[in-house]
C-alpha positions as CSV (number, residue, x, y, z in Angstrom):
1,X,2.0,24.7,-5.0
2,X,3.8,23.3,-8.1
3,X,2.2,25.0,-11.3
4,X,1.9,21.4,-12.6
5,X,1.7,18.8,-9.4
6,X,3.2,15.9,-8.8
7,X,1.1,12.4,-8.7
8,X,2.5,10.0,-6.0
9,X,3.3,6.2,-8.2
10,X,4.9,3.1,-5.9
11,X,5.9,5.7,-3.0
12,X,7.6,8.8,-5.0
13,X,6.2,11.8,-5.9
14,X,7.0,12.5,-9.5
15,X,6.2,14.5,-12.7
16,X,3.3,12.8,-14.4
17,X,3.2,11.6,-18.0
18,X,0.6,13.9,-18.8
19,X,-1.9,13.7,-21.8
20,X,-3.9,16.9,-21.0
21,X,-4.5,19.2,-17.9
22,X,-7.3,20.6,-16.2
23,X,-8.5,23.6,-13.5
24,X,-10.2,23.2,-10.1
25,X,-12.8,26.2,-10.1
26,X,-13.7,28.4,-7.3
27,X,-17.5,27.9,-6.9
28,X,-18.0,31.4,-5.3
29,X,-16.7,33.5,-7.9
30,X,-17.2,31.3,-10.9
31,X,-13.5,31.6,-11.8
32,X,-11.0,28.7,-12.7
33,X,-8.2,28.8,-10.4
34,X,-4.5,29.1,-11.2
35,X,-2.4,25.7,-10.6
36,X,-2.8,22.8,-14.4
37,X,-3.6,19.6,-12.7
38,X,-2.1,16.8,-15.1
39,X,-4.5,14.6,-17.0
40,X,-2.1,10.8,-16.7
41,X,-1.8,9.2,-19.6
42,X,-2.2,5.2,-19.4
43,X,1.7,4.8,-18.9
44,X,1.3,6.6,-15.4
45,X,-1.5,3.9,-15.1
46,X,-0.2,1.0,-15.6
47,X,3.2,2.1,-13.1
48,X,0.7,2.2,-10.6
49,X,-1.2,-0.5,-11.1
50,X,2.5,-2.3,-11.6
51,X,3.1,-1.0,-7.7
52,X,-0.1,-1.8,-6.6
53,X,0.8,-5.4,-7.2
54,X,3.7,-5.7,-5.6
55,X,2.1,-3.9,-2.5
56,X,-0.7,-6.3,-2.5
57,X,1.6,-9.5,-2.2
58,X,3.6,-7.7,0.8
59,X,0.0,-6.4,2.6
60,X,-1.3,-10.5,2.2
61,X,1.4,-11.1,4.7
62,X,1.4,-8.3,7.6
63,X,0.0,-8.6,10.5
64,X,-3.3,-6.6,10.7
65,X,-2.2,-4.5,13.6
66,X,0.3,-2.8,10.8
67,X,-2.7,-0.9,8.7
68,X,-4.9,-0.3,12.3
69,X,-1.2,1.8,13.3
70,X,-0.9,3.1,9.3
71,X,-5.1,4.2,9.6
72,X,-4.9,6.1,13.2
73,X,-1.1,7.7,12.4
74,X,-2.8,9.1,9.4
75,X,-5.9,10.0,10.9
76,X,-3.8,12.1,13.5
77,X,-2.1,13.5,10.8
78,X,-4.9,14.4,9.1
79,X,-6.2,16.1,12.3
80,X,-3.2,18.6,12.7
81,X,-4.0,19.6,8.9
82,X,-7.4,20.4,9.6
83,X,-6.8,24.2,9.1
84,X,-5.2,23.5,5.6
85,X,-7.8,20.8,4.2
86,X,-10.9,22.6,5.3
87,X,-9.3,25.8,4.1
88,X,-8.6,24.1,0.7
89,X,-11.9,22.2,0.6
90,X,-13.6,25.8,1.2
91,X,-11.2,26.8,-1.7
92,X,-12.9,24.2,-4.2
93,X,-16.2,23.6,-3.3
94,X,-17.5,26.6,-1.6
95,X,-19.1,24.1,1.3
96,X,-19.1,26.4,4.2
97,X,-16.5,26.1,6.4
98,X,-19.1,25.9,9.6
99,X,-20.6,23.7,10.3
100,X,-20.4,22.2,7.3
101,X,-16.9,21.2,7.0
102,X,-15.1,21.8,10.5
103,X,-17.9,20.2,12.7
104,X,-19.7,17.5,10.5
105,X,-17.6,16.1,7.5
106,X,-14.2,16.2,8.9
107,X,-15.4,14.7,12.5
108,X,-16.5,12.1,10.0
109,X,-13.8,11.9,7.7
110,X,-11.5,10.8,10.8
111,X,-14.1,8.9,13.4
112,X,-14.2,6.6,9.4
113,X,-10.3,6.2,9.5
114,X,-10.2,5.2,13.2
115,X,-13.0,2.9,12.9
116,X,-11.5,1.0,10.0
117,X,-8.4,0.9,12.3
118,X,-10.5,-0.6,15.0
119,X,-11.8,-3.3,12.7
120,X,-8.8,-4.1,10.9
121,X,-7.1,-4.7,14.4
122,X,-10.3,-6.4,16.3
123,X,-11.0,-8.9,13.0
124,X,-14.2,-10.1,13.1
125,X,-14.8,-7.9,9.8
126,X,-13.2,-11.3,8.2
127,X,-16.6,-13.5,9.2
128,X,-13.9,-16.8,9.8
129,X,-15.8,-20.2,9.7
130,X,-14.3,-23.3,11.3
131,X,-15.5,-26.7,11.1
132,X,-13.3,-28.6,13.6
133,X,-13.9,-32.1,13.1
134,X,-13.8,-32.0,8.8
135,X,-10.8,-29.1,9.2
136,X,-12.6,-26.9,6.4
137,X,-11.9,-23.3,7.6
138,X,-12.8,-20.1,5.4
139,X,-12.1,-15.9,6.3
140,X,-12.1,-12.8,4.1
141,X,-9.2,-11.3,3.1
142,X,-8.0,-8.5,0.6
143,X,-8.7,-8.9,-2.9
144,X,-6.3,-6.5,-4.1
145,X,-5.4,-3.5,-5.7
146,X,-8.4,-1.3,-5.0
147,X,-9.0,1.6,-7.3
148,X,-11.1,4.6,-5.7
149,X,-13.0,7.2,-7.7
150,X,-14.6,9.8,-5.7
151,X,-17.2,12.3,-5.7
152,X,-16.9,15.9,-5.6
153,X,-19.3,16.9,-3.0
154,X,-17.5,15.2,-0.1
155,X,-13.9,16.6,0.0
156,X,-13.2,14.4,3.1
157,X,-15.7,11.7,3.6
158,X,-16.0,10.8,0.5
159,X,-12.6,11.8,-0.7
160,X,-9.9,9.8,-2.8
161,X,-7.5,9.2,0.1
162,X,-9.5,10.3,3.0
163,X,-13.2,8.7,2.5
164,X,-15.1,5.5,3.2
165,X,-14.2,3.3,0.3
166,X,-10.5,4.2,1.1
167,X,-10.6,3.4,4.6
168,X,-12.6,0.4,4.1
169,X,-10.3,-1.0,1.0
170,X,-6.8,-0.4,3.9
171,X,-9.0,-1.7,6.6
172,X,-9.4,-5.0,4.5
173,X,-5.6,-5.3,3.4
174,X,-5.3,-3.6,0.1
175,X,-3.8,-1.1,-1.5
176,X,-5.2,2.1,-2.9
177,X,-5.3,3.7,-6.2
178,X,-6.7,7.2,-5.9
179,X,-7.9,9.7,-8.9
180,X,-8.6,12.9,-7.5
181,X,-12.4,14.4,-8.4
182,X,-11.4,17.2,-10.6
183,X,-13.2,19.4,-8.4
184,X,-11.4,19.4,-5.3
185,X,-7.6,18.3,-6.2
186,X,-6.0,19.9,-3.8
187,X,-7.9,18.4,-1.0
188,X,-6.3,15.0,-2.4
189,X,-3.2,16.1,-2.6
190,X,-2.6,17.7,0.7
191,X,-3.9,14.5,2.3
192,X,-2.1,12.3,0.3
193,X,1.3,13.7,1.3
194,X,-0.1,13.1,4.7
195,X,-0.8,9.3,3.8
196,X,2.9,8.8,2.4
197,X,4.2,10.3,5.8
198,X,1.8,8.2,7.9
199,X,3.1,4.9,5.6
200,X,6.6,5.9,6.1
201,X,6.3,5.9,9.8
202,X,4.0,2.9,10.2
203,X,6.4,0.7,7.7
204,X,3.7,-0.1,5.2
205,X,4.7,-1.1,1.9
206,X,5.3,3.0,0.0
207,X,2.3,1.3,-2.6
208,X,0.0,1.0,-0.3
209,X,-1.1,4.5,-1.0
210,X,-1.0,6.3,-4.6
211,X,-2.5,9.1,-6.1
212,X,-3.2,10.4,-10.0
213,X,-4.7,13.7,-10.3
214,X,-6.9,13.2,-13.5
215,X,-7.3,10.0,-15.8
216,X,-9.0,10.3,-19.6
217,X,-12.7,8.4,-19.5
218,X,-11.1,5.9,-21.4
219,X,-8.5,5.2,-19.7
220,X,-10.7,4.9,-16.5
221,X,-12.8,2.5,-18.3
222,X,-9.6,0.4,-19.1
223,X,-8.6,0.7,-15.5
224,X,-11.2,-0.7,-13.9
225,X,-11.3,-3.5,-16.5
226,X,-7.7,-4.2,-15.7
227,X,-7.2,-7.7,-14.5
228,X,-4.9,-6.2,-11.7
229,X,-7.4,-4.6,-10.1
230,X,-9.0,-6.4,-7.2
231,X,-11.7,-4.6,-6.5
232,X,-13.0,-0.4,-8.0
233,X,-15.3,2.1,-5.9
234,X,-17.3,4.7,-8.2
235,X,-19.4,7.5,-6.2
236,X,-21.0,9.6,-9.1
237,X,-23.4,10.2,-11.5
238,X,-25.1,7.9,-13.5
239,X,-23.5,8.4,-16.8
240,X,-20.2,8.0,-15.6
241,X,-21.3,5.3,-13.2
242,X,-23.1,3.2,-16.2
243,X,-19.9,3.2,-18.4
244,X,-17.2,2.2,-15.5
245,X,-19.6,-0.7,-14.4
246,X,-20.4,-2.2,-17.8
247,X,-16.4,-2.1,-18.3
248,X,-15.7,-4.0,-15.2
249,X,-18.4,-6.3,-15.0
250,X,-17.7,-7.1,-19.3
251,X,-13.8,-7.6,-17.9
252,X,-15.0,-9.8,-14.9
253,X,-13.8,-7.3,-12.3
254,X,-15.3,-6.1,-9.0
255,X,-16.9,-2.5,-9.6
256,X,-19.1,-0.9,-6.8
257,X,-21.1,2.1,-8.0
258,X,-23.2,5.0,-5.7
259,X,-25.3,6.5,-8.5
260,X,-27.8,9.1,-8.7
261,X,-31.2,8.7,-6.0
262,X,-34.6,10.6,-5.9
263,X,-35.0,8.9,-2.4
264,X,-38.8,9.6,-2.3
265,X,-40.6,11.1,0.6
266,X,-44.3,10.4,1.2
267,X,-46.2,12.6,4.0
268,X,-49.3,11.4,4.9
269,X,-52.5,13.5,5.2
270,X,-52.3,13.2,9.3
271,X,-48.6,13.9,9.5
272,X,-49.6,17.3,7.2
273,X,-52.8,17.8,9.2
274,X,-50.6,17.6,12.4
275,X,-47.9,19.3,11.6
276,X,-47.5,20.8,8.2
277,X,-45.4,24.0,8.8
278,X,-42.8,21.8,10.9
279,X,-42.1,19.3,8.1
280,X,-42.5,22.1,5.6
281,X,-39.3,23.6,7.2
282,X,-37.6,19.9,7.5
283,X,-38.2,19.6,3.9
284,X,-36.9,22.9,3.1
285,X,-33.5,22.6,5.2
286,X,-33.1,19.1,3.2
287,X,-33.3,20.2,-0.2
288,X,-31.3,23.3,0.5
289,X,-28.6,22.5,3.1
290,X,-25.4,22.3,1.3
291,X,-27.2,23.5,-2.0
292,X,-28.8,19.9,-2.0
293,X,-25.5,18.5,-2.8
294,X,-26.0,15.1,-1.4
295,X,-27.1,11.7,-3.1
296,X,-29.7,11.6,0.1
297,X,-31.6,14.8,-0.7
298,X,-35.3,14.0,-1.7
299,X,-36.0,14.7,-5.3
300,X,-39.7,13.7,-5.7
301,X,-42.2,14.1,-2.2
302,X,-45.2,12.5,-2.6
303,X,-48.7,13.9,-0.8
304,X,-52.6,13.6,-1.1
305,X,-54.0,17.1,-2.5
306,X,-56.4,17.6,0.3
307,X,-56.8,20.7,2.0
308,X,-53.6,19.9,4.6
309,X,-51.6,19.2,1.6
310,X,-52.2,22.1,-0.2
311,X,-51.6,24.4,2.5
312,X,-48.4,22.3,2.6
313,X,-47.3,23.3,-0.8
314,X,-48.3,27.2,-0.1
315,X,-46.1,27.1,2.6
316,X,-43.5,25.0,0.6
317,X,-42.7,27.5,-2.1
318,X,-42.7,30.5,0.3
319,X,-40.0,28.6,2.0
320,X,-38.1,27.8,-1.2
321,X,-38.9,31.1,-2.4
322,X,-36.6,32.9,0.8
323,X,-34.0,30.7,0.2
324,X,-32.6,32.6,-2.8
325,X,-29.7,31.5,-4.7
326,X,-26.7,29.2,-3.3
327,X,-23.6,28.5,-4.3
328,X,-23.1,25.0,-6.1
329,X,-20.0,22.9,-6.4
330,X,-18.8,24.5,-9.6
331,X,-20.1,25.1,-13.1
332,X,-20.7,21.4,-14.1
333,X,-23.3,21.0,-11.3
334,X,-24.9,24.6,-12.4
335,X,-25.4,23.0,-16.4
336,X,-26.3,19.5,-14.9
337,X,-29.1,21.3,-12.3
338,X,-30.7,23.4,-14.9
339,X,-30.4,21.1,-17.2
340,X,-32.6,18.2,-14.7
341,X,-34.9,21.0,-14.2
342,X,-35.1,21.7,-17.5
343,X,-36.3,18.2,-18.6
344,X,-38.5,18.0,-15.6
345,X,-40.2,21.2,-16.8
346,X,-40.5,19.8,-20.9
347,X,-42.3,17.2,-19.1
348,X,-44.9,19.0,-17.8
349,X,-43.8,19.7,-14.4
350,X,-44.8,23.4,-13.1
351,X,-42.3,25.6,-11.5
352,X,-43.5,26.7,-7.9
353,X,-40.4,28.5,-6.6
354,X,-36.9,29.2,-7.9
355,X,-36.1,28.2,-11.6
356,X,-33.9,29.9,-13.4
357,X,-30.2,31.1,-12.4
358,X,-29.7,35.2,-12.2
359,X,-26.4,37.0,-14.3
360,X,-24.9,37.2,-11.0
361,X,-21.0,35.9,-10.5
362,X,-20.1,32.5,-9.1
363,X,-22.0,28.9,-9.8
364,X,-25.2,29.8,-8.1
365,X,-28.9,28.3,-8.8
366,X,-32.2,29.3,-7.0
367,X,-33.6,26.8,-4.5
368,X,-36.1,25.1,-7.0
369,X,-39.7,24.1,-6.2
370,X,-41.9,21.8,-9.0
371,X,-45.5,20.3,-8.8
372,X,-47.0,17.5,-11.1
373,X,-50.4,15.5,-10.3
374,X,-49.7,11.9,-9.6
375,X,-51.9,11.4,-13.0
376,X,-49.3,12.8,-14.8
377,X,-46.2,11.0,-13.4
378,X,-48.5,7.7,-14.4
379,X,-48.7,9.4,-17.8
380,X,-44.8,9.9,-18.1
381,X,-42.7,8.3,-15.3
382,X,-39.6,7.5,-17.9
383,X,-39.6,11.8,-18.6
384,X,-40.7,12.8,-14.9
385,X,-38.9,10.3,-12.8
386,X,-35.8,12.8,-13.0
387,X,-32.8,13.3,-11.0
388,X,-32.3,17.5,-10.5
389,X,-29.1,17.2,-8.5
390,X,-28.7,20.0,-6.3
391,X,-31.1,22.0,-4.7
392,X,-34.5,21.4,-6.1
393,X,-37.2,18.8,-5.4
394,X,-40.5,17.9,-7.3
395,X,-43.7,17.7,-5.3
396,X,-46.3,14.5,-6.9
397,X,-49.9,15.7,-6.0
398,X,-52.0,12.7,-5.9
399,X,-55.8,12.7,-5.3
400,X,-56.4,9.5,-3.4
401,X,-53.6,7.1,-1.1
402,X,-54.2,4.7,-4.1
403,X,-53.0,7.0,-6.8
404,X,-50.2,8.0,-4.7
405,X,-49.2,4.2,-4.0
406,X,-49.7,3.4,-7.4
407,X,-46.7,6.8,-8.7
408,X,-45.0,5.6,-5.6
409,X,-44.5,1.7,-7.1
410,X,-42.9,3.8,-10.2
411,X,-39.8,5.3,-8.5
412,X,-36.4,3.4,-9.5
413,X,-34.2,2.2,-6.7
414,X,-32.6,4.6,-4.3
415,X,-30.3,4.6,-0.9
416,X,-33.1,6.0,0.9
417,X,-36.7,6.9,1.4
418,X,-38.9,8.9,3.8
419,X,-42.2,8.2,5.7
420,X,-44.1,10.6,7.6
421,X,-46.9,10.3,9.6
422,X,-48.7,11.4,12.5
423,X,-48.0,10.8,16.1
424,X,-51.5,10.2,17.3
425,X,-51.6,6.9,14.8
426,X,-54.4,8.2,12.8
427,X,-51.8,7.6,9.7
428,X,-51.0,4.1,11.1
429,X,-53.3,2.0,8.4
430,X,-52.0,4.1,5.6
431,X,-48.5,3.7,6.7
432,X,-48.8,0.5,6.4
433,X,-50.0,0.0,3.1
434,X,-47.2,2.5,2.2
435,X,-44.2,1.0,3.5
436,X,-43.5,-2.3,1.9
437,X,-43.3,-0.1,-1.4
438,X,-41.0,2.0,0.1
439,X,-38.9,-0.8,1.3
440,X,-38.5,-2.7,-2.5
441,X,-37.3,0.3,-3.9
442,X,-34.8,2.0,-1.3
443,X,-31.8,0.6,1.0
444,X,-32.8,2.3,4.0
445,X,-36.0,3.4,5.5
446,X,-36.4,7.3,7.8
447,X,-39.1,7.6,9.9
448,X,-40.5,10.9,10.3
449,X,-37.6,12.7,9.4
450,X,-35.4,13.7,5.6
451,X,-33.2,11.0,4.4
452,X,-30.0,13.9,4.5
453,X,-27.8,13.2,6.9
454,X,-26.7,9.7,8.2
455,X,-25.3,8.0,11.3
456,X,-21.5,5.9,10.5
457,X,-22.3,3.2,12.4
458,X,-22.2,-0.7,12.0
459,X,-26.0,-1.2,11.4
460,X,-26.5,1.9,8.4
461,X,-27.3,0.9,5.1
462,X,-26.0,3.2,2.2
463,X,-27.1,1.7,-0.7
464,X,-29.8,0.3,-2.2
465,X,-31.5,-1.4,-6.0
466,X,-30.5,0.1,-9.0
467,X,-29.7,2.4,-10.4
468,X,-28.8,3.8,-6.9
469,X,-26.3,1.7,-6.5
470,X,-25.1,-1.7,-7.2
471,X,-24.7,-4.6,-6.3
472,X,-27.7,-3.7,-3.6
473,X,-26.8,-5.8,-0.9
474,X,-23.6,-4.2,0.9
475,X,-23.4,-1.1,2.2
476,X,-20.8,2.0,1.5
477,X,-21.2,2.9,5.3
478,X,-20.8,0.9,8.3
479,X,-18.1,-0.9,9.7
480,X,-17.2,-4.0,9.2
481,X,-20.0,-4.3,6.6
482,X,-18.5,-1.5,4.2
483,X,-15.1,-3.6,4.7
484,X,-16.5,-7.0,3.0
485,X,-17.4,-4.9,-0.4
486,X,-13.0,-5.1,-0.8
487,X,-12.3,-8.6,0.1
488,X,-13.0,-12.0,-1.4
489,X,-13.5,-14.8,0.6
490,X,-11.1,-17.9,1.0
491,X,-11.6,-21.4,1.9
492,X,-8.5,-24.3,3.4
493,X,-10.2,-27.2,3.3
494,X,-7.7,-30.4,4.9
495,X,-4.6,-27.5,5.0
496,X,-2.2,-28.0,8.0
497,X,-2.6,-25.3,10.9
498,X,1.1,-24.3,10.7
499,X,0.4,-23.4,7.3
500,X,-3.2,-21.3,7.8
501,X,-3.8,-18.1,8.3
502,X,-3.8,-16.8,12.1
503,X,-7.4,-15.5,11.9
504,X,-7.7,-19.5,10.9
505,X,-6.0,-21.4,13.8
506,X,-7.8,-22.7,16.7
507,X,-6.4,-20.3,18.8
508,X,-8.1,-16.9,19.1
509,X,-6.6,-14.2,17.2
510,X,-5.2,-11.4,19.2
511,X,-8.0,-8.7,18.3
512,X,-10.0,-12.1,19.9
513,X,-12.7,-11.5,17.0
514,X,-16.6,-12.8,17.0
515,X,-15.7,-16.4,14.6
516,X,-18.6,-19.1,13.5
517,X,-16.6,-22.1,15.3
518,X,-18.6,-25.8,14.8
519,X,-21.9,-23.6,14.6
520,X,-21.9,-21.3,17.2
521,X,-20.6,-17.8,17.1
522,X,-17.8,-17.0,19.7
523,X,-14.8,-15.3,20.8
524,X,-13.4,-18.2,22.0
């Protein structure tokens, strides 16, 4: 590798017109590692941006089976790589090779990319309306240049030019500008040289794809705010989050943002009673998998402090307790996970399990267990309602269902939420007083299981109120629904079917998509 590498503007690779430079870190050792990734300065910017224009006029006017070829060349690309990018994602993020990055996030990373391909070339992703006897027709299309900010604790299905929002944003017609998370810039890069070959071969405008290694906060701010920007996806944390939305939605510009999430977890005195050990390890194996570096891990569980629940907690914190240290993303995530807990502790919370760090090498925290009665959460929601991000959770100890319901209605918006209860329905009346709460304040409701882990398929919902996310009612997951969030919607109202759009014409597309014709839904 180049000791300073090259960003990838309107389809060359080229020195960038850098402003500062930063390191990727390896999260095992605590060291930075060797190659100066450039920090572009607004000039590199607004080339791109410059690009991304043109490409978006020349996309508008393909035929969609042109980015379903571009989505599954690069997929298979991607897929002879696999050594390289899981070795470099290793590299970065100290996510463990298996299972963790060979058999779940790259399967996901490409089964994403193909499934974008499938809707871009099938169509129905466009929801086209006809009304034959007034000739008003309207159809989604691209809403161009799409600007993509990832997160740093999916490599692939999250990435810059690998993830969700990138496949979605190609699937609906746009192009992509990428900034690399500064923790795993390699990753980026090795699979945007992939994406230029893949565009090459599949005849894509060179734009369609670009890449910038860093970007100064301001100059973020002023991207997204940029009136050439169709469209901006933001997976981070909430301070970050907070700025890029107010300076898109003060500009007028589309901004969708994946913030922090406690995504809550109640367990019911009969689910505990039942089975307490068994969801003791489930919660465990949540909070810890992948250091707890996901925006679905629960931060706050909710039970009743009856004699199941406590032996719950006991069993909790000797659980926590034999987890022992992991290795986190890098040192940011180390300061930002202390520091949660920290709060969480000024607050009156009570350490169980864990705490803090050991002098030991590498960016490493204790698994982290914390108690606080549900009286005391009602106290001081604003200083206890706090996100730890990582791998450590805070158990509310409430003395009745109604004190527990009434913490509960406290918790701010997040992409999921967890109900347990027992099998035998004894929970059944309490669930049901329980569950409307949970569904105002999260996107997507788990039954008897963690909110971790989630299926890509058409029906998920990933997202949910704020601050979680925003705006609440599309999803980050999920074709063709994920695909809508990048496309704006277009109405011909009298036009002349030689001059509509094919999706548009009374014959049926080629994909032969689902289309709402005189009131009916059909494929004919």
């Amino acid at each position: 590798m180049n000791a300073t590498p090259e960003i990838l503007v309107g389809g060359a690779w080229r020195p960038a017109a850098a402003v500062d430079s930063f390191h990727a870190f390896d999260p095992t050792t605590g060291r930075r590692q060797a190659a100066a990734w450039p920090v572009s300065g607004w000039a590199d910017v607004d080339a791109a941006l410059t690009a991304a224009t043109g490409a978006a006029r020349a996309l508008a006017v393909l035929p969609d089976e042109g980015r379903a070829a571009f989505l599954e060349r690069y997929a298979a690309r991607l897929e002879r790589k696999a050594g390289e990018l899981v070795a470099a994602a290793h590299a970065e993020t100290g996510l463990a090779v298996k299972p963790r990055l060979t058999e779940a996030e790259l399967p996901r990373m490409l089964d994403q990319l193909r499934q974008a391909a499938a809707a871009a070339r099938e169509g129905t992703w466009r929801m086209a309306m006809i009304d034959t006897p007034r000739n008003i027709r309207s159809a989604a299309f691209g809403i161009g240049p799409v600007v993509v900010l990832p997160p740093g604790n999916f490599p692939f299905a999250y990435g810059a030019v690998t993830g969700g929002d990138f496949a979605a944003a190609i699937a609906a017609g746009n192009p992509v500008i990428a900034k690399a998370h500064p923790g795993c810039p390699g990753v980026s890069l090795l699979a945007a040289r992939e994406a230029a070959a893949a565009l090459d071969e599949s005849g894509l405008p060179p734009a369609t794809v670009q890449l910038l290694h860093g970007v100064a906060p301001a100059d973020g701010e002023r991207l997204v705010a940029d009136p050439r920007v169709g469209a901006t996806g933001f997976t981070g944390g909430q301070e970050a989050g907070r700025k890029l939305f107010a300076a898109a939605a003060a500009a007028g510009r589309v901004i969708w943002v994946e913030m922090g999430s406690l995504n809550p977890v109640v367990l019911l005195p009969g689910a505990l009673a039942e089975r307490g050990p068994a969801i003791a390890d489930e919660l465990t194996a949540s909070v810890t998998g992948s250091a707890g570096q996901f925006c679905t891990k629960p931060g706050i569980v909710f039970v009743v402090d009856d004699a199941a629940g406590r032996a719950f907690l006991e069993a909790l914190a000797l659980k926590f307790s034999a987890v022992g240290e992991q290795v986190l993303l890098g040192p940011t995530g180390v300061e930002r996970l202390a520091g949660g807990i920290a709060r969480l502790r000024e607050a009156g919370a009570r350490l169980v399990a864990g705490g803090t760090a050991a002098a030991a090498a590498g960016c490493r925290h204790p698994a982290t267990l914390l108690e606080v009665s549900a009286a005391e959460l009602l106290a001081r929601p604003e200083r206890l309602l706090v996100e730890a991000f990582g791998n450590a959770t805070l158990v509310v100890r409430a003395t009745t269902l109604a004190e527990l319901a009434w913490a509960l209605a406290l918790v701010p918006g997040a992409l999921g939420a967890s109900l347990y209860l027992a099998t035998d329905g004894r929970d059944d009346r309490d669930a049901a007083a329980v569950q409307p709460l949970l569904e105002a304040l999260a996107g997507r409701l788990v039954e008897n299981r963690m909110p971790t882990g989630l299926a890509v398929t058409p029906p998920m919902q990933h997202g949910g109120p704020w601050p979680s996310a925003a705006p609440p009612f599309f999803s980050a997951v999920g074709m063709p629904w994920s695909i809508l969030r990048f496309a704006r919607r277009l109405c011909f109202d009298g036009v002349a079917t030689r001059r509509l759009p094919e999706c548009l014409r009374d014959p049926p597309p080629p994909g032969r998509p689902w289309r709402f014709i005189d009131h009916a839904w059909t494929r004919g």
